[in-house]
C-alpha positions in Angstrom: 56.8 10.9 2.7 59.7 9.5 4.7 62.7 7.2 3.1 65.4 5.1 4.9 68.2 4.0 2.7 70.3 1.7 3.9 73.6 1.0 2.9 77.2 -1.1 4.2 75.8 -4.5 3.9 78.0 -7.6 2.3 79.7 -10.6 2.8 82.3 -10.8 5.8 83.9 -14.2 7.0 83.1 -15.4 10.8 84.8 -12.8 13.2 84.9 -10.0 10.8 83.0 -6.8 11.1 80.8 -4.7 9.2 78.8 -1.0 9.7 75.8 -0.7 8.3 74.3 2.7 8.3 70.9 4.5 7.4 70.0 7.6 6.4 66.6 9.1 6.6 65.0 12.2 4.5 61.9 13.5 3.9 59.1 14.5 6.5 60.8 13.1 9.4 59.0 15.3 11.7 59.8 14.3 15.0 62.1 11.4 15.6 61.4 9.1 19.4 63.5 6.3 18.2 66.2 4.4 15.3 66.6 1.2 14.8 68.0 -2.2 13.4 65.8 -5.5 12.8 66.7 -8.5 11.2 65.3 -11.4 9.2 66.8 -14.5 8.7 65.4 -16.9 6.0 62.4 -19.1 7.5 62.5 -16.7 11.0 60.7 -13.7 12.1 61.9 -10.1 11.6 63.5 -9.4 14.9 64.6 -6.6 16.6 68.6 -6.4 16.7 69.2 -2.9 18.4 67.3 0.4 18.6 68.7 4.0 20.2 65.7 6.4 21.4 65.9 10.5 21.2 67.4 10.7 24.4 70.4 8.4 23.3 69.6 5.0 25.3 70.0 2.1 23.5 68.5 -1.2 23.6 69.9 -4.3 21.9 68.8 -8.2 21.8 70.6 -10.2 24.2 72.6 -12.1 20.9 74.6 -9.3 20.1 74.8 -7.4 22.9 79.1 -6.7 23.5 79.5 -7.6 19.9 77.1 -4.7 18.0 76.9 -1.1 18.6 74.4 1.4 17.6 75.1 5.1 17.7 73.3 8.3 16.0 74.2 11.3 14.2 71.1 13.6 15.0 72.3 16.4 12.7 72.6 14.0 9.7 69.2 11.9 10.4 71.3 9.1 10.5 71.7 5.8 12.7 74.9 3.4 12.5 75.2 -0.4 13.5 79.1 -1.2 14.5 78.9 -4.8 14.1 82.0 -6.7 15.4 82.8 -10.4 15.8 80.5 -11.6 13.1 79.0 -15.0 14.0 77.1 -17.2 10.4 73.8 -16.5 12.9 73.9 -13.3 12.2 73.0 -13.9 8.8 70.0 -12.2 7.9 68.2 -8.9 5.5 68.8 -5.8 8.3 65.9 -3.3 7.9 66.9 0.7 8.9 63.8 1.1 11.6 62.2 5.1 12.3 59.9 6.2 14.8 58.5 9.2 14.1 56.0 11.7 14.3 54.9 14.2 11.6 52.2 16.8 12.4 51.2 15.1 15.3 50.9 11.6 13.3 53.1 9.2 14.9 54.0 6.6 12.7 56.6 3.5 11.8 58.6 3.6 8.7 61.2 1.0 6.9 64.2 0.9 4.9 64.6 -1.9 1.7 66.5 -3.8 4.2 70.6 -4.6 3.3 72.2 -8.3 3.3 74.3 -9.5 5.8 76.1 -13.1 5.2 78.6 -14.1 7.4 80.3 -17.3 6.3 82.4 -19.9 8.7 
């Protein structure tokens, strides 16, 4: 089994910034890729940023120069530096995992952490 907890979520006023970070455990296996999605109430889950094993990183054209990812392979963990903190950005982020186990590829999710940004 594989877990993602998530954790750094909260309540920041327009402009402000938050980290949120994610840890994963269990039979990782093999990891291709980390990511952040979001969900906004009423939307889709979308994808915000994800960093792959070689260290490029892909992030949705809203937050791109205002959101960072970065990972620490050592710890299992993946980090999003989120900086100039817009109400849209409002939403449950969910810690993303690619990885494969025994050959078994397979997606896995964290419980997802709150994000509110008020104006």
């Amino acid at each position: 089994q594989v877990q993602l907890v998530e954790s750094g979520g909260g309540l920041v006023q327009s402009g402000g910034s938050l980290r949120l970070s994610c840890v994963a455990s269990g039979r990782i296996g093999i990891i291709y890729a980390m990511g952040w999605y979001r969900q906004a109430p009423g939307k889709q889950r979308e994808l915000v940023a994800t960093i792959n094993s070689g260290g490029s990183t892909t992030y949705a054209d809203s937050v791109k120069g205002r959101f960072t990812i970065s990972r620490d392979n050592a710890k299992n963990t993946v980090y999003l530096q989120m900086n100039s903190l817009k109400p849209e950005d409002t939403a449950v982020y969910y810690c993303h995992l690619n990885a494969a186990w025994l050959l078994v590829r397979a997606d896995y999710w964290g419980q997802g952490t709150q994000v509110t940004v008020s104006s």
